[in-house]
C-alpha positions, 0 to 999 in steps of 0.5 A: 418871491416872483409869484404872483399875489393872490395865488395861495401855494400848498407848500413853502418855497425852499430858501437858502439859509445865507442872507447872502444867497437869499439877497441873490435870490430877491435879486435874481427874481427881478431879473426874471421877471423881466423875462417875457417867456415862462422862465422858473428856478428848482432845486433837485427835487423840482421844487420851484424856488422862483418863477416869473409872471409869464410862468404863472400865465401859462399854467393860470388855468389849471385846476387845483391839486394838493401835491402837484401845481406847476409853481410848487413842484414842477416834475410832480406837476407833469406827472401828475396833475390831471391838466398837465396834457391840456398844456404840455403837448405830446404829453407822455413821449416831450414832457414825462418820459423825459422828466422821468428820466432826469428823475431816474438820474436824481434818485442815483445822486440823492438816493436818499433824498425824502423829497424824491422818495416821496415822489418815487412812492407816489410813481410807484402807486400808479402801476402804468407810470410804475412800469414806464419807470422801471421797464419802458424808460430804459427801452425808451432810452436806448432807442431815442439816444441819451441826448433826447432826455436833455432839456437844454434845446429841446423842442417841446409842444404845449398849448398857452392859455393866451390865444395870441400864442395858442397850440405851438412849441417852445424851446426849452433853455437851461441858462443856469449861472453858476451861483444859481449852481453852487445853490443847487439850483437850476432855472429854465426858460421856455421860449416859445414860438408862433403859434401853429395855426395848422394845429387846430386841437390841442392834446388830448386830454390824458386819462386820469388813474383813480387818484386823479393823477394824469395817467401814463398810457404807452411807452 
């Protein structure tokens, strides 16, 4: 559903059992593809249930990964994809440490969650990211304020494919109803904003760990 034909994904898209929550869905996914900013729906463990032609744009260029594409799991593709840093700007401090704070929240609620436990093995492979999870994120935390974790009305910078956009920044909004809710589901829209012309070169490219995964420098 709303993803784009040719692109073969590593894993099935998570469906609800209901006909009548899958009929929601098919009709919910011509709503956002009428969407011009990149909008995607996840479950709890980030996994994309719907995404919009906008959203595959802006990620079209990534190179392949066998856990990590955007329109598979969105939170595996920030942390680990390689080329995360060449979009998601001020890669660590906008994008991870956030995401991995509403990680941190996910696992308190589904602890046992093998998705997450998953994602939580693969975090702790990487000693860097491992010890921004459990030693940097709580520091970080209390200095930044617990509302510079929210994703609703962030301002985050990324770099879009489409030069018309280029090195800008979007505004991240959660506009979840309510039966996309009780589905356990939560959808986000980037909206994005003119392009920063003063920002010449994007984010550097993040350092990779042995496994290829983007690697967690600082906290």
């Amino acid at each position: 559903m709303a993803y784009q034909a040719g692109r073969q994904r590593s894993q099935p898209r998570p469906v609800p059992e209901s006909l009548q929550a899958q009929a929601y869905l098919q009709d919910y996914a011509a709503l956002l593809e009428a969407v011009h900013f990149p909008s995607v729906v996840f479950d709890h463990r980030w996994d994309v249930v719907l995404s919009n032609a906008a959203f595959e744009t802006l990620f079209d260029g990534v190179g392949p990964h066998p856990t990590a594409m955007p329109g598979d799991n969105f939170l595996r593709f920030v942390l680990f994809h390689p080329d995360a840093a060449t979009i998601l700007g001020e890669h660590e401090s906008s994008w991870c440490l956030p995401m991995l704070a509403h990680f941190a929240a996910a696992v308190e609620r589904h602890g046992q969650d093998r998705g997450l436990q998953s994602i939580r093995r693969d975090i702790a492979q990487d000693p860097i990211m491992d010890a921004a999870y459990r030693h940097g994120l709580p520091h970080w935390i209390r200095a930044v304020g617990p509302g510079a974790v929210e994703h609703d009305g962030a301002v985050r910078p990324l770099v879009h494919p489409d030069p018309r956009w280029g090195s800008t920044d979007c505004r991240i909004v959660d506009d979840t109803p309510k039966t996309l809710q009780d589905m356990g589901y939560t959808r986000i829209t980037l909206v994005l904003r003119e392009a920063r012309n003063a920002l010449a070169a994007g984010p550097r490219r993040a350092r990779k760990t042995r496994n290829g995964a983007a690697e967690l420098r600082a906290v």
